[in-house]
C-alpha positions as CSV (number, residue, x, y, z in Angstrom):
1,X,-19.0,-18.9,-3.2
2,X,-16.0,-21.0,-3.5
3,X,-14.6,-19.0,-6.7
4,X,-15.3,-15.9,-4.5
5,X,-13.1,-17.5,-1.5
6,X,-10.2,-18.5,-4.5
7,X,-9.2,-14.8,-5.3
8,X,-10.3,-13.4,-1.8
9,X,-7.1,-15.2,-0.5
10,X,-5.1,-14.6,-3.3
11,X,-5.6,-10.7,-2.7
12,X,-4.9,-11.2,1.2
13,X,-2.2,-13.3,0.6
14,X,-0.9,-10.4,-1.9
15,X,-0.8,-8.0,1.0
16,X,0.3,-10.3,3.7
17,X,3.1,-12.0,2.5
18,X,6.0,-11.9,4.1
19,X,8.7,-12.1,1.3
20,X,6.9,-9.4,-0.8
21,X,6.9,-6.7,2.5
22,X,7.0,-3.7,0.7
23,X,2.8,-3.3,0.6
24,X,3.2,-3.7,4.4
25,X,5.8,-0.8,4.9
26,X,3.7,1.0,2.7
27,X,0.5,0.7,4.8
28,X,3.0,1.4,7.9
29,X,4.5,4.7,6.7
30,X,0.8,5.6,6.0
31,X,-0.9,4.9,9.1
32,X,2.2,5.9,11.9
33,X,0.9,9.1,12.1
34,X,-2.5,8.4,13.1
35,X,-4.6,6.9,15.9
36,X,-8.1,5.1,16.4
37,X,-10.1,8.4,16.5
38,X,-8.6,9.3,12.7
39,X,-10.6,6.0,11.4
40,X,-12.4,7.2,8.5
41,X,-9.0,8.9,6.9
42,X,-7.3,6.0,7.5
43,X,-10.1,3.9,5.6
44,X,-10.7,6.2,3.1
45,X,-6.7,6.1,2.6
46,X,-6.7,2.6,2.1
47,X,-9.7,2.7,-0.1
48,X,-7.7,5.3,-2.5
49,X,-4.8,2.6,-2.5
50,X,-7.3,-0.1,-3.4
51,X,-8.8,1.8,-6.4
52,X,-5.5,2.7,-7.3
53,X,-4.4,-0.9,-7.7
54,X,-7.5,-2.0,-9.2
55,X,-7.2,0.6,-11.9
56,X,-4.2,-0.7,-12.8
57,X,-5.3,-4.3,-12.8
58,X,-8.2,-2.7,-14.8
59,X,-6.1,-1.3,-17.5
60,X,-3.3,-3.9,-17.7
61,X,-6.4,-7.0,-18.1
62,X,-7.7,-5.0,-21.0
63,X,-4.5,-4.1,-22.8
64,X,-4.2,-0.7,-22.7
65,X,-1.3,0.0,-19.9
66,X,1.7,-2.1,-19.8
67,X,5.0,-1.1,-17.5
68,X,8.4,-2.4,-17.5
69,X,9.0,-4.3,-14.5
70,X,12.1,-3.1,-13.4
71,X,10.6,0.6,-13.7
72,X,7.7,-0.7,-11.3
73,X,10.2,-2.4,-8.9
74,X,11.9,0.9,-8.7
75,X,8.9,3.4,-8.2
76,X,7.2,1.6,-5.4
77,X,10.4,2.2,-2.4
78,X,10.0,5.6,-4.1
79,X,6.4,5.7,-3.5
80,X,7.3,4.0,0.6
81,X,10.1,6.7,0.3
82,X,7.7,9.2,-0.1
83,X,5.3,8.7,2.0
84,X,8.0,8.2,5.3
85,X,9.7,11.1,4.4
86,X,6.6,13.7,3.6
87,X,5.3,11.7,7.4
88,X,9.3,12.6,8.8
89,X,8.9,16.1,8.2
90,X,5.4,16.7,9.1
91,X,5.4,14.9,12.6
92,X,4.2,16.6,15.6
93,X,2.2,19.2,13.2
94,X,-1.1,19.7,13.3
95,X,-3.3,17.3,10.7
96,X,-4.9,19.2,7.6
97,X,-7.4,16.8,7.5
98,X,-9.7,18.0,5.0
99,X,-9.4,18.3,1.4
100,X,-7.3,16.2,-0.7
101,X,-3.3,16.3,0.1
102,X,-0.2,14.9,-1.2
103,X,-0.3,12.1,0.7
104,X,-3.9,10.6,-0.9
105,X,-2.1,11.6,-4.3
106,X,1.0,9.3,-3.2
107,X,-1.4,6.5,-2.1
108,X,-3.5,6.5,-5.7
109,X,0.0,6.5,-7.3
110,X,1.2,3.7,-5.4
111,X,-1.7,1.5,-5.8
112,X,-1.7,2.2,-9.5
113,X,1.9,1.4,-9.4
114,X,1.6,-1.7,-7.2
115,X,-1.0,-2.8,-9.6
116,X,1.2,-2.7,-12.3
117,X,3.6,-4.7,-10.7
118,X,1.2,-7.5,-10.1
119,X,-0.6,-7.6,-13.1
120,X,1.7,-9.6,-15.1
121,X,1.0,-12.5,-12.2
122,X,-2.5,-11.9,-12.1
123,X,-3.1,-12.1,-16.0
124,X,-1.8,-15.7,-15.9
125,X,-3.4,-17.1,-13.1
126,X,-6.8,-16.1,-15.3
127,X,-7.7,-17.6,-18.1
128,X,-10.6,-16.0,-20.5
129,X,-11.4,-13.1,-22.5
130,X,-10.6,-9.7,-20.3
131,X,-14.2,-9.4,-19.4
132,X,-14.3,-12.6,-17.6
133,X,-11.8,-11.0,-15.7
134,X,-14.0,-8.2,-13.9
135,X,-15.8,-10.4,-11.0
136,X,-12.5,-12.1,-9.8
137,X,-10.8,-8.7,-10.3
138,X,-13.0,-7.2,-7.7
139,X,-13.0,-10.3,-5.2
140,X,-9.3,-9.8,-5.6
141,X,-9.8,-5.9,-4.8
142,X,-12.1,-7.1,-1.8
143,X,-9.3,-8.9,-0.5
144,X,-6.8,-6.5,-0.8
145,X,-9.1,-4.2,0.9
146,X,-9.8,-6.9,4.1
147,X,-5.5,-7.0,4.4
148,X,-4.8,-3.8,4.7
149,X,-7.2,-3.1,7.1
150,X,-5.8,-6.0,9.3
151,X,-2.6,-4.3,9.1
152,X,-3.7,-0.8,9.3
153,X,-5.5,-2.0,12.6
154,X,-2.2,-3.8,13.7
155,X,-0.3,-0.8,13.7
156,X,-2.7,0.8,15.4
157,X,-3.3,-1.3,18.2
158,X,1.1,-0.7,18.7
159,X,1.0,2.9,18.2
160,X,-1.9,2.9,20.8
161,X,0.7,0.4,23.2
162,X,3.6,2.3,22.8
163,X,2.1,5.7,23.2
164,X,-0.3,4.5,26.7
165,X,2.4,2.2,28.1
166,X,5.8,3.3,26.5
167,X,4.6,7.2,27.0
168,X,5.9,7.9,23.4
169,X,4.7,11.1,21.7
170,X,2.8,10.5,19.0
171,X,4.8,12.8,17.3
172,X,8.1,10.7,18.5
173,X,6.4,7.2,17.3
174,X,5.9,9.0,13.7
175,X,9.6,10.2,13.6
176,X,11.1,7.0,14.8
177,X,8.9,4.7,12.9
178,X,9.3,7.5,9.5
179,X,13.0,7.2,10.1
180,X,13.4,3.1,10.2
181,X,11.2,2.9,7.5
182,X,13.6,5.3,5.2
183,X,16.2,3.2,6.6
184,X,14.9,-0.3,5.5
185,X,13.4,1.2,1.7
186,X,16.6,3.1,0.6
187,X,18.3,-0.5,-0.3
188,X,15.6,-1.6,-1.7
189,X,16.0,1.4,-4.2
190,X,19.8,1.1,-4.2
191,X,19.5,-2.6,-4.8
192,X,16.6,-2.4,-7.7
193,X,17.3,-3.6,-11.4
194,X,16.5,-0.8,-12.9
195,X,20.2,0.6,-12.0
196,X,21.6,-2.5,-14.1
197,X,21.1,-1.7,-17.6
């Protein structure tokens, strides 16, 4: 149980830390332009983003997908990017809420991508054969998974706040939350190291 604990909190720590808040503005420009009644999209959202990333952990364990780093540091703003701008755009329309979108395409992309950029660190805090590998890979997914629900839920306890109390629209809370969003992951682009070759 302990071993389970161990990587548990090393995937909630992955999503939660503060100096590494680009998972978070991720998770934000994906839930701003929902509320409490769109639940089971929102969780199956996050579920996409979890496979995603464990994919990638999947494939980078075994060998058979490795990335540059500064390519990864680039394409996940992109991916934030994305999402805050496709959210920008679309505010204040009604949800297409069934079948598959671009937006569950951009979340399996990110988490494969977001995987990538973690895998590195997670190959060297386990030792073993690549098989060894698999049960602390999914506690690690099972933790990633717990995180982002905590912050999906965060977000939507303030959305809830400022719509009820504040009286913002919801489609006003996407746009101004869509818009600082853009405004905090463009210099992250403009500042990544894949510019300095």
């Amino acid at each position: 149980m302990s071993e389970f604990w161990i990587y548990f909190q090393i995937g909630l720590k992955h999503v939660l830390d503060i100096h590494a808040y680009d998972h978070v503005l991720f998770l934000i420009a994906l839930t701003v332009p929902y509320t409490f009644k769109d639940w089971k999209r929102i969780l199956l959202l996050v579920s996409v983003f979890t496979i995603g990333h464990t994919l990638a952990l999947l494939l980078s364990v075994f060998g058979i997908v490795a990335v540059k780093v500064s390519l990864v540091e680039f394409l996940i703003p992109i991916t934030i990017l994305i999402t805050a701008f496709y959210h920008l755009f679309t505010a204040g329309k009604a949800a297409k809420n069934d079948g598959l979108n671009l937006i569950f395409f951009v979340t399996l992309f990110f988490g494969i991508i977001h995987g990538l950029g973690f895998s590195n660190y997670f190959k060297t805090i386990l030792g073993g054969s690549a098989t060894s590998k698999l049960v602390p890979l999914g506690e690690f997914a099972l933790g990633i998974e717990a995180a982002q629900i905590v912050v999906v839920f965060v977000v939507l306890v303030l959305s809830y706040i400022v719509q009820t109390v504040f009286r913002f629209s919801k489609r006003d809370w996407a746009l101004v939350m869509s818009a600082f969003i853009v405004g905090v992951v463009i210099p992250m682009i403009v500042e990544s190291p894949i510019w300095n070759r």
